[in-house]
Structure formats: structure tokens, C-alpha cells
N, C-alpha and C positions, 0 to 999 in steps of 0.2 A: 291763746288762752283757752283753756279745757271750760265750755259753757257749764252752767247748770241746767243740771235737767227738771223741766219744769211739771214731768210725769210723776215723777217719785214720790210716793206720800210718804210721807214724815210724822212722827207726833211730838205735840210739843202742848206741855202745859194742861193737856185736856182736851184738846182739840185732832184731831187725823188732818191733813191738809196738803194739798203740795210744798213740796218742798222750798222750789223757788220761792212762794212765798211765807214763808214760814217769817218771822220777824223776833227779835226780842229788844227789850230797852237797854239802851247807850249806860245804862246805869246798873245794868243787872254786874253782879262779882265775880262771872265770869270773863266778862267782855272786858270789867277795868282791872282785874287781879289775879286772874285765871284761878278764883276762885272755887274748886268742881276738882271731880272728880271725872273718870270714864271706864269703861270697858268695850272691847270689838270683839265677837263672837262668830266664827265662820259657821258659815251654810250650806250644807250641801244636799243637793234636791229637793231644798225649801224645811231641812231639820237644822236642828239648829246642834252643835257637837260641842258636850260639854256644858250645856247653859246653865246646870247647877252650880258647876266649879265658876264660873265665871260671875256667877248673881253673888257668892259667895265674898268674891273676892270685892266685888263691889261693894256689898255690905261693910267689908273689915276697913276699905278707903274711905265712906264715907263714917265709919265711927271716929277714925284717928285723923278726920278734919274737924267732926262735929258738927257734921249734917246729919240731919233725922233720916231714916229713907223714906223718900214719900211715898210708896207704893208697896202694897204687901206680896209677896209671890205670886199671886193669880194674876191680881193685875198686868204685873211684869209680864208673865208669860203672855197673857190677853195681849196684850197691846203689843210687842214684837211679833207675836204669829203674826198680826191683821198688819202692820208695816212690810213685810216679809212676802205675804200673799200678795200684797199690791205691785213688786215689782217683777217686770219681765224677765230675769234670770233665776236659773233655778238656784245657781251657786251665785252665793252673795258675803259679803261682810256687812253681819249689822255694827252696828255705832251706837252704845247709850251715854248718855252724859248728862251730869243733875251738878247745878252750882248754887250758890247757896240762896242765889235768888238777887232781887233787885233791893238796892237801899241807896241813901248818900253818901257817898265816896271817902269812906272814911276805913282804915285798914282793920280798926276793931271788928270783931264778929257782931253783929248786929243777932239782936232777938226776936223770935218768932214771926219771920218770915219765909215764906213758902219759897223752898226750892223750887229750880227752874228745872224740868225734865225735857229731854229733849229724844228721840230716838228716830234714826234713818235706816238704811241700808243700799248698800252698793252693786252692783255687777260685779262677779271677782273669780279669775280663773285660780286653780293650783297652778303651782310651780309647773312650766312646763320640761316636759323630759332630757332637754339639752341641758341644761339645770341640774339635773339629777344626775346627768350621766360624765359631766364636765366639774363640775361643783361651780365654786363663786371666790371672788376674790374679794379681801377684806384688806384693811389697814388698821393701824394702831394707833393709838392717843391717849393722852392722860385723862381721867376721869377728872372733869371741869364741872359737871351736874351737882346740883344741890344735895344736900346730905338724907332726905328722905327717897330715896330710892323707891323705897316699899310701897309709898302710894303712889296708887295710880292719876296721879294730880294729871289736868290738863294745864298745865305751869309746862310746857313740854320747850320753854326756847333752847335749854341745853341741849337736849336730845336733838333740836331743830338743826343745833350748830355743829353738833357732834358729824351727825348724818351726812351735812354739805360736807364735809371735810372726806369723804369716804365716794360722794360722788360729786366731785373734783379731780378726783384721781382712778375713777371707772370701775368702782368698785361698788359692793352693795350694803356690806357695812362698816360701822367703823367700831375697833372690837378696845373697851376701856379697861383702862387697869387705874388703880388707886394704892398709893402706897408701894405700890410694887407687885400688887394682888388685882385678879383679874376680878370685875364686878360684872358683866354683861356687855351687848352691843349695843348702840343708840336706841334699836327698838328690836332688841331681841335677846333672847336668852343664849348663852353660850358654853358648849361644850366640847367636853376633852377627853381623846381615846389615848388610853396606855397601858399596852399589855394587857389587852384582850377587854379592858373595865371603861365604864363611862365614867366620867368624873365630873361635879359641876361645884363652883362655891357655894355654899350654904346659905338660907336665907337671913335678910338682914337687912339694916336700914338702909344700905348700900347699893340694892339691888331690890330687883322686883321679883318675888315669888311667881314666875308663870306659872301657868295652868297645865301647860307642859311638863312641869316638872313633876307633876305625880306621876303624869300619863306615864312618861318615859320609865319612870320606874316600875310602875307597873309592865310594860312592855319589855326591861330588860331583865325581870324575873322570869317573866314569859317566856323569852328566847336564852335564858340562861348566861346573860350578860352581867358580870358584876357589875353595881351602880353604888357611889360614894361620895357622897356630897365631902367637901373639905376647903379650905382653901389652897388656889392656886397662885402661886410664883407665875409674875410673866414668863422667867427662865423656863417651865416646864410646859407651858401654852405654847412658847414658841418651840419647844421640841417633841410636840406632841405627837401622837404616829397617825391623827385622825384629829379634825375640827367638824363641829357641826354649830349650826343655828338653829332654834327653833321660835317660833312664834307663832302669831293666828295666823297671819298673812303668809309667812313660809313652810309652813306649817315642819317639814324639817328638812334641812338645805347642809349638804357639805360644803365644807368651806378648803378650797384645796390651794390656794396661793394667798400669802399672808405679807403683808410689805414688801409687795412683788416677789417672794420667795415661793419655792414648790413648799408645802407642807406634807410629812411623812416622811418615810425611809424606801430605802430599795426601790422594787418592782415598783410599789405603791404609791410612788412619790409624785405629787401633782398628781393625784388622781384620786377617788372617792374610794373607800377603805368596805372592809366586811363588817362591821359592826353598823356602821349607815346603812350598805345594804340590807341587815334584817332589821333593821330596825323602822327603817323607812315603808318596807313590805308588811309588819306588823301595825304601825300609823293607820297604813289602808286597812286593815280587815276590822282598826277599833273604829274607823269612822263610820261602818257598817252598824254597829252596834251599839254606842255611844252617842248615836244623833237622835234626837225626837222634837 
């Protein structure tokens, strides 16, 4: 069992603290109803990439739960830099999460009580280059998750279940479809090369808006890659000539074997494609630029 590390300072509620002892009550609606919301934000050299898109996003989860937010933007930023400076890696993944607070255990929304704020961060490498140059292998399953996709609820047990299902079988994700239409992977966004264009579903209750998804857009106007949100047929996921993932955490990952199948055509087959490669090369030079 992976200990906690009892250096880490953490904030929570108003307080800076170690982490190990950080506490909240057996009563808060997070712990009995995973009540909250979250966002994870990568770090690189102690900047944080992205943290408007990401505060953003946070904002729009806690309106469509009907949590206030308790912190104004300075705040936010105040209080993740000073969590961030405290830990010993320069590359980190911070962690926010705000639930609607402590009450008696009753499923209504209780009134005017103080959210619970919570913020850590991690030690966190990037993908390393055997990754990049191999991709990853994924599996398939039906979309079994709840029908709010869109927030970023920490309600996460589908995701939880989705996930074991993908490593069970050695893989790193497990990639969902609903209907017959792809929605995303347990904890990532997903996407599809064909004929030369990126493709990804559209957003929607189904699925979570990443933060990635501007980026990328922006990135394949960049490099002159057509980008088309739409809906995806599994049929055309699985005949796709390029899969990729993106997230905080993989920041963007080829996905080159699919239900133990090679993905692609020809030469390319089981093997990471030219639209990843510039795309993944253009990633690095926004994290240059895009981090403060």
C-alpha cells in the first residue's frame, strides 16, 4: 500500500496543513454522496497550464450542482501557487475539490452551508517516451456511467469500474460508447484520425468537455490539421486510421492496439500515426507558453 506522504501540504477549509493530517467530518456530502465537484490541473516547473480553462470549468460544475463557489479568482490562484511551492517536484498534478459541505444525511440540498474546499498536489511525471513511441492499448465497453457526463462530479464509481475493466486486461484505458456512439474513456477524452482530420464527439451531457479540447483545436489550426467535432459510430472508431487520448494526466497518448486489434491501415498499423506526431510536438511548445 502506497503510504501517504505526511510532507505534502494541502489546504482545506482555510487552513494550509499537511496533508496526512488533513481531516474532514464523516458527515460532510462528499464522504456520504460524493457530493462535489473536482478539477486536476498539470504543473510544469511549478506553472500551472491552463488554470483559467480549468477554474472555468470548475465554475460551470459547480453552477449545474448548485454550489456557490467559495473562492473568488485571487483566492484560487493564492492558495494553489502556496500548495504547489510547498511540494518537492517541480512537475506536479494539482487536485481541487469543493463539496457542498457538512449536514445531516439527508439526500435533499440543504441551505446555506459552507462548502468544503479542499486542494493538494502530486509528484507527476509526463508520459514517458516508450509511450509516445509505442502508443497504448485500450479496450471497449458500453457506457454504464451516469447520464451527467458534463460534470465533473467526484461521483466517479462508474469511471472507477469502467477503468478496472481496461486494467484487467493490460491496458490503460477503457474506451465507451453509448448507443452505438462513442462518448469518451473512463478518464479521458477520445479521439479519431481520418483522412488526414481529427475528429471528436461533440460536447454534451454524455461526455465531459476537456480542456483539451480547445487546446487541440487550436493546435490543429496551427499545424493545418482539419478538426470536426460530430458524432462517432463505434463502426468508424474501430476503423479509424489514428486513435489518440488526451487528458491532464496523459496529456496526449496514441492509442495503437484496440480489443487487442493493431489500429490503422498499412505501413501504419499498430504503430502511432503523423497527425499525433505533430500534434503531440505542437502540445510541447503550448506548454511553453500557456503555463504561469
Amino acid at each position: 500500500m502506497q503510504a501517504i506522504p505526511d510532507n505534502g501540504l494541502c489546504y482545506l477549509n482555510g487552513v494550509f496543513g499537511a496533508l496526512a493530517d488533513a481531516r474532514i467530518s464523516v458527515l460532510d456530502r462528499g464522504f456520504l454522496f460524493g457530493d462535489g465537484v473536482y478539477e486536476e490541473v498539470p504543473v510544469y516547473g511549478r506553472r500551472m497550464f491552463r488554470f483559467d480553462k480549468h477554474m472555468a470549468r470548475l465554475g460551470r460544475s459547480l453552477q449545474k450542482v448548485r454550489i456557490g463557489n467559495p473562492l473568488d479568482a485571487g483566492q484560487w490562484l493564492s492558495h494553489c501557487r502556496q500548495v504547489i511551492a510547498a511540494q518537492a517536484s517541480d512537475d506536479q498534478l494539482l487536485y481541487i475539490q469543493v463539496t457542498r459541505g457538512v449536514a445531516p444525511r439527508d439526500p435533499a440540498m440543504p441551505l446555506d452551508i459552507p462548502p468544503t474546499v479542499f486542494i493538494m498536489s502530486r509528484a507527476w511525471k509526463t508520459p514517458d517516451a516508450e509511450l509516445r513511441h509505442q502508443g497504448v492499448a485500450c479496450i471497449t465497453a458500453r457506457d454504464f456511467r451516469w447520464e451527467r457526463g458534463d460534470i465533473r462530479s467526484i461521483s466517479l464509481q462508474g469511471s472507477v469500474l469502467a477503468r478496472q475493466l481496461s486494467a484487467d486486461h493490460g491496458a490503460v484505458e477503457t474506451i465507451l460508447f453509448r448507443d452505438g456512439y462513442l462518448t469518451e474513456a473512463s478518464a479521458s477524452n477520445v479521439w479519431v484520425v481520418h483522412e488526414g482530420a481529427l475528429l471528436g464527439p461533440p460536447p454534451g451531457e454524455h461526455r465531459l468537455e476537456g480542456v483539451r479540447y480547445e487546446l487541440l483545436r487550436d493546435l490543429c489550426e496551427e499545424e493545418g490539421i482539419a478538426f470536426n467535432l460530430r458524432p462517432l459510430p463505434e463502426v468508424e472508431v474501430l476503423a479509424a486510421d489514428e486513435l489518440m487520448l488526451s487528458s491532464a494526466g496523459h496529456e496526449l497518448l496514441p492509442v495503437t492496439r484496440l480489443d487487442g486489434e493493431p489500429v490503422g491501415h498499412g505501413a501504419l498499423r499498430g504503430k502511432p500515426g503523423p497527425v499525433f506526431a505533430k500534434l503531440h510536438e505542437a502540445y510541447q511548445r503550448a506548454k511553453a507558453t500557456q503555463s504561469f
